[in-house]
C-alpha positions as CSV (number, residue, x, y, z in Angstrom):
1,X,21.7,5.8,-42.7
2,X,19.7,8.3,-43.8
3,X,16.2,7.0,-41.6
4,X,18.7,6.7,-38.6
5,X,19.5,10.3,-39.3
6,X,16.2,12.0,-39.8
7,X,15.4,9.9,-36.6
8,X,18.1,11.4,-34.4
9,X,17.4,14.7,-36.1
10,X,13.2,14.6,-34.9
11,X,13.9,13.2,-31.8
12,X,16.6,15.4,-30.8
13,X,14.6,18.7,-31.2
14,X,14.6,20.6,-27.9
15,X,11.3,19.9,-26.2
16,X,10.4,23.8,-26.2
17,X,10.7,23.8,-30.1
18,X,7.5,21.5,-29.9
19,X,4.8,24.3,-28.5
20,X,4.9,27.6,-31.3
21,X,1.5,28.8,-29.8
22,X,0.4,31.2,-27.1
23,X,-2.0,29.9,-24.4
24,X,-5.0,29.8,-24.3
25,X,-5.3,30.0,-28.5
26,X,-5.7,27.1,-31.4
27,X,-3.1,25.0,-32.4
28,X,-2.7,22.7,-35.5
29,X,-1.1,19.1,-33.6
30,X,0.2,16.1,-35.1
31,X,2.2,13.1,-34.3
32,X,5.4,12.7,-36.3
33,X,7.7,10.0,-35.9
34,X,9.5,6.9,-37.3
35,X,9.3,2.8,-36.6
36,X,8.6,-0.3,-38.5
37,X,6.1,-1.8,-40.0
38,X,5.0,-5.4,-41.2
39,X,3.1,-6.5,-43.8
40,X,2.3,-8.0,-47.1
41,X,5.0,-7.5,-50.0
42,X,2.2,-5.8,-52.0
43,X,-1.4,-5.8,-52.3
44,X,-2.8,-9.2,-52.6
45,X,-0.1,-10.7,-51.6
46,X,1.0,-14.0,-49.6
47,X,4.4,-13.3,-47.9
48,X,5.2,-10.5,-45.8
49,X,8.4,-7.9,-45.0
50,X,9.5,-5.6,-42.8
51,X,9.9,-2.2,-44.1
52,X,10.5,1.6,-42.4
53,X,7.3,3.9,-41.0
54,X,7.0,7.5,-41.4
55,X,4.4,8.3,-39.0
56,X,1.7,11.0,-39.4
57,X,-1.1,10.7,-37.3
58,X,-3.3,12.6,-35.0
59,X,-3.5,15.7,-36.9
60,X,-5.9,18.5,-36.4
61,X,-7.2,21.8,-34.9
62,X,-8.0,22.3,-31.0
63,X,-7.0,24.3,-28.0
64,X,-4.0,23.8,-26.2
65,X,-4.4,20.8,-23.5
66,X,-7.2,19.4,-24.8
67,X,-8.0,15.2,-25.2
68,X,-9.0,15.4,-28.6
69,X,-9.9,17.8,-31.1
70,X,-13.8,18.5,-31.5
71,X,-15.8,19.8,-34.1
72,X,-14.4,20.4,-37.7
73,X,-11.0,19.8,-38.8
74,X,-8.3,19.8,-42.2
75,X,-5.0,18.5,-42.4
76,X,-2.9,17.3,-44.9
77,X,-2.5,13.6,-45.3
78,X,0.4,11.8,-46.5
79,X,1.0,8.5,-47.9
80,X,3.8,6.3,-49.1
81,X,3.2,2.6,-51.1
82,X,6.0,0.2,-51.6
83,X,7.5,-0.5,-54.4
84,X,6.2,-3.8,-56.4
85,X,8.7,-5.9,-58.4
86,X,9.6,-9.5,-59.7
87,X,11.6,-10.4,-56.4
88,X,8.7,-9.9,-54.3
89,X,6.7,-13.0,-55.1
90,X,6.7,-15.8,-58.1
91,X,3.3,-14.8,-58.9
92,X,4.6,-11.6,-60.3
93,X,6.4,-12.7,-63.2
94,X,5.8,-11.3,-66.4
95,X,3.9,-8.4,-64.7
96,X,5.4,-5.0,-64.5
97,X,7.3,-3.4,-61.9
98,X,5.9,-0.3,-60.0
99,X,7.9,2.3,-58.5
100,X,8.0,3.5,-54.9
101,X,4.8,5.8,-55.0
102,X,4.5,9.6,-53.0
103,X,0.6,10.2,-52.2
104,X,-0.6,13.7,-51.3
105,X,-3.7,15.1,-50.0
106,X,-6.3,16.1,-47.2
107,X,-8.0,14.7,-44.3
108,X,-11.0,16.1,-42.9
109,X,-12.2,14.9,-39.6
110,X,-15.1,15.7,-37.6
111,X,-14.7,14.7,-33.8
112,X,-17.2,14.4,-31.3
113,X,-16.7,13.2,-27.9
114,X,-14.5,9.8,-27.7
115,X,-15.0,9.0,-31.8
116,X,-13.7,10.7,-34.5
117,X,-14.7,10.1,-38.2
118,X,-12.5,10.9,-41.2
119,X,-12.1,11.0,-44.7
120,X,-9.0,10.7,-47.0
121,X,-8.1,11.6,-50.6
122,X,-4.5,11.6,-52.4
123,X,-3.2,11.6,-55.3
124,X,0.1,9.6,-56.3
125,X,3.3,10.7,-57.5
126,X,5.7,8.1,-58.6
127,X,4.4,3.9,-58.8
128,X,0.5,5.2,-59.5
129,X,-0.9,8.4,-60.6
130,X,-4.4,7.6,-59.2
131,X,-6.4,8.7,-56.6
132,X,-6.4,6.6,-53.2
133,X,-8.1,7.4,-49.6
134,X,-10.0,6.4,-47.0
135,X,-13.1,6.9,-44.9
136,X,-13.6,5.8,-41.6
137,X,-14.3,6.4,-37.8
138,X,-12.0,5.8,-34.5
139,X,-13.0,5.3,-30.7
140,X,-10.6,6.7,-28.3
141,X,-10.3,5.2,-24.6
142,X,-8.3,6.6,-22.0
143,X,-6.9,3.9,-20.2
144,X,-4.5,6.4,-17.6
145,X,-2.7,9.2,-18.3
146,X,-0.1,7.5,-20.2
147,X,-2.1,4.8,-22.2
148,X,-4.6,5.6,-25.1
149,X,-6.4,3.2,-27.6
150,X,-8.0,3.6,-30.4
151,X,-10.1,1.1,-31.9
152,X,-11.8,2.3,-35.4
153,X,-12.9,0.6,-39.1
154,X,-12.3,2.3,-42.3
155,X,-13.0,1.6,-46.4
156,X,-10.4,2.1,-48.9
157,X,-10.9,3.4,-52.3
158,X,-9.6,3.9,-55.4
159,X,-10.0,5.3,-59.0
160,X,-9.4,3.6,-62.2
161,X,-6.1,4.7,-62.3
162,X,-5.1,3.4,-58.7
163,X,-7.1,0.0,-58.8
164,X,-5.5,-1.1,-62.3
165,X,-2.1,-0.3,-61.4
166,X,-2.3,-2.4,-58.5
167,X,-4.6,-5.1,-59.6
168,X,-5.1,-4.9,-63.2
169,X,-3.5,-7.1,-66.0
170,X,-2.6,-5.4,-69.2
171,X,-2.9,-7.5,-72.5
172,X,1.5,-8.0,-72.8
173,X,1.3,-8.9,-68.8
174,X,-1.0,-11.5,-69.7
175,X,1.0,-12.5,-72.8
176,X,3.8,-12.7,-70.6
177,X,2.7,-13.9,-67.4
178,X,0.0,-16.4,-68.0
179,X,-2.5,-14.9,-66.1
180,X,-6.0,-13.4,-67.9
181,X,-6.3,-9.9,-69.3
182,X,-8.5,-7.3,-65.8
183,X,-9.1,-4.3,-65.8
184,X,-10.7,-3.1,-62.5
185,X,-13.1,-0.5,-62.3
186,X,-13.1,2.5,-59.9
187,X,-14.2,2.0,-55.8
188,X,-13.8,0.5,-52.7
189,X,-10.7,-2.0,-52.5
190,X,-10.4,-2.9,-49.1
191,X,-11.9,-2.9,-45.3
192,X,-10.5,-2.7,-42.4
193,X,-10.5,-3.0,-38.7
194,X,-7.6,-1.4,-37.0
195,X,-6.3,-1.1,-33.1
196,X,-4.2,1.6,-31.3
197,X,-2.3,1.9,-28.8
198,X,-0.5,4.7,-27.5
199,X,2.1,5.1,-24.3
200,X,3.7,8.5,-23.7
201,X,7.1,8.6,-22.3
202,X,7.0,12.2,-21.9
203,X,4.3,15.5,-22.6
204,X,5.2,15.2,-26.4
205,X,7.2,11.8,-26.8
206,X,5.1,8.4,-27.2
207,X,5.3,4.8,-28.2
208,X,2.9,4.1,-31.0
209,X,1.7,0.7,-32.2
210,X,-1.0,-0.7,-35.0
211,X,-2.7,-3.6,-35.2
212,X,-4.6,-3.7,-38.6
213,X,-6.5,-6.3,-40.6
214,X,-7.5,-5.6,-43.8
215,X,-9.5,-7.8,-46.6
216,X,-9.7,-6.5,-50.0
217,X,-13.0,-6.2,-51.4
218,X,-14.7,-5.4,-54.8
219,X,-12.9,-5.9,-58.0
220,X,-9.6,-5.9,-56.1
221,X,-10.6,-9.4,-54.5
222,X,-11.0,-10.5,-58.1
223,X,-7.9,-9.6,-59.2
224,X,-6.0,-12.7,-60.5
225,X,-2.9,-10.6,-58.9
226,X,-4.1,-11.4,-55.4
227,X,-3.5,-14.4,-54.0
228,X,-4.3,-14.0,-50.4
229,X,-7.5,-11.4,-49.3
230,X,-6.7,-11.4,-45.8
231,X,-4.2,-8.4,-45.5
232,X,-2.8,-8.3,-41.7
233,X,-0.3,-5.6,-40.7
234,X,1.4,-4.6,-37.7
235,X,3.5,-1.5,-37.3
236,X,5.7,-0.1,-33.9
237,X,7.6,3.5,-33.5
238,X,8.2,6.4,-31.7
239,X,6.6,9.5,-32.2
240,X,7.0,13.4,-31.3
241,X,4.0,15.7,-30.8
242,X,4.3,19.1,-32.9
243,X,1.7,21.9,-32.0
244,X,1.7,25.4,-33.8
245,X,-0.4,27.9,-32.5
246,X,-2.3,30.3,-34.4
């Protein structure tokens, strides 16, 4: 009830309450919106589920009617990771729950021309209390005036604190579960190739969908809490563009 109502709430906004700038200045832009997205129960894991998407994507400086922002940009970046419990797989027993976890951050991009490349950092709030992000690039390709794609690879990382939360095994979890004693070190714990594709119904309304396939990597691959690499998500929603000028 309460996604259906934040939906009905975004998407209801009058479109004039999208545009805060004056012409010809800078504006801050992102995509906001909602959908669905699925994926593995957890990281490492064999089974999928379908669970909500809070979109955030697109973010940046530029001028008003522009392709894509160029140069140097900051935004925040926002991140949410599922919960992790007992139900979600056998091969969790005896291993600790983890909360629903609230990441918070930057992004800084630099675009130039079609690609864009990014980097990520966040720290959690909730499940892990690490630090997570990403770095990566994207190629856009205007297919009409209506279709975009974006076609891009990126690395995940993580710090101590993030990579044994997900993937370590504490002494009583091994006690209890069977599985040996890990403690991961700090890095990269996944690569990825990802796939966009963007259709705008209207100036500031579109239909967003992700392709992604990831592989985790490092010490994460190790992990005797992974039992499948390969890492495939897909994700569909609607989102509404936000520009504020400055």
């Amino acid at each position: 009830m309460k996604l259906a109502l934040a939906f009905a709430v975004l998407f209801a906004a009058p479109l004039h309450a999208q545009d805060f700038g004056a012409a010809g200045g800078r504006t801050f832009s992102a995509d906001v919106g909602l959908g669905a997205a699925a994926g593995p129960n957890y990281p490492g894991a064999d089974d999928g589920d379908v669970t909500p998407w809070i979109i955030w994507r697109n973010a940046g400086f530029g001028t008003p009617g522009e392709a894509q922002a160029q140069g140097f940009s900051i935004s925040p970046s926002f991140g949410i990771k599922g919960a992790r419990d007992g139900d979600d797989g056998a091969a969790l027993e005896g291993l600790e729950d983890i909360d629903r976890a609230y990441e918070l951050g930057l992004r800084l991009a630099y675009g130039a021309g079609p690609v864009t490349a990014y980097g990520t950092v966040r720290r959690g709030f909730g499940g892990h209390e690490g630090v997570t992000g990403a770095v990566g690039a994207k190629y856009r390709t205007d297919l009409s005036d209506r279709v975009t794609l974006w076609s891009g690879a990126q690395v995940v990382y993580g710090n101590d604190s993030f990579n044994d939360t997900y993937f370590g095994v504490t002494e009583a979890e091994s006690a209890a579960s069977g599985l040996p004693t890990y403690a991961p070190g700090s890095g990269a714990n996944e690569a990825a190739i990802t796939f966009e594709a963007r259709y705008a119904l209207s100036d500031n309304t579109a239909v967003l969908g992700e392709v992604r396939y990831g592989r985790l990597i490092g010490d994460a691959a190790d992990s005797p809490v992974v039992l499948e690499p390969y890492q495939p998500s897909l994700r569909l929603g609607v989102t509404r563009r936000f520009s504020f000028g400055f």
